[in-house]
N, C-alpha and C positions, 0 to 999 in steps of 0.2 A: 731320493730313496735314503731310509736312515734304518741300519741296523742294530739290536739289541748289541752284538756282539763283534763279528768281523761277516764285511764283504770279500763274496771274492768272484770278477768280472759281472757285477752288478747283482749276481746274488748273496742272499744273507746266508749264514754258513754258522754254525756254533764255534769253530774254532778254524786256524789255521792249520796246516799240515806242518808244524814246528819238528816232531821229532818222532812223525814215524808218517809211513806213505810211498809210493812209490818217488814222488815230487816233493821234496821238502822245502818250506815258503818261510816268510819272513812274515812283518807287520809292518804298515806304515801307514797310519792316520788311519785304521778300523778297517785297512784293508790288505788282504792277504798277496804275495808276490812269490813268485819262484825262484827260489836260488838261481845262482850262476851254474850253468851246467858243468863247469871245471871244481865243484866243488864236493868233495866227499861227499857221501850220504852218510851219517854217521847214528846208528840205532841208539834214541831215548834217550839222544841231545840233539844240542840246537846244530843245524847244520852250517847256517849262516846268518846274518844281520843285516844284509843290505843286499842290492841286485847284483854289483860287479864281484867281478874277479877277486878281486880283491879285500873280500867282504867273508870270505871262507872261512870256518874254523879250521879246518883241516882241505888240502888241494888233491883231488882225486888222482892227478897225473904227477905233476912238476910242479916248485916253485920259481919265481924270475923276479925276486925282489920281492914286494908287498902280492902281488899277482900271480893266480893259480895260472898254468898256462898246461 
């Protein structure tokens, strides 16, 4: 399967949910990822960059070092 754009769980998708949605995702290799769920939701920016904890722009809860907890 090759998509114009971004996949996301094997379908093609025009974009990822970056910075608005209930679930805001990431990219990695044309395919879309769900934040870490300790990670703000932050409206009409990026929420996060990668899957972990520690990948947050901003920590919904607490931080514990580089990690949202």
């Amino acid at each position: 399967l090759s998509c114009r754009h971004y996949s996301r769980r094997g379908v093609c998708v025009p974009s990822c949910r970056f910075t608005e949605g209930e679930t805001r995702e990431f990219a990695q290799g044309g395919e879309c990822f769900e934040c870490h769920p300790e990670c703000e939701r932050i409206e009409d920016n990026v929420t996060c960059n990668g899957s972990g904890a520690d990948t947050c722009t901003r920590c919904a809860h607490y931080r514990d070092g580089p990690h949202c907890v």
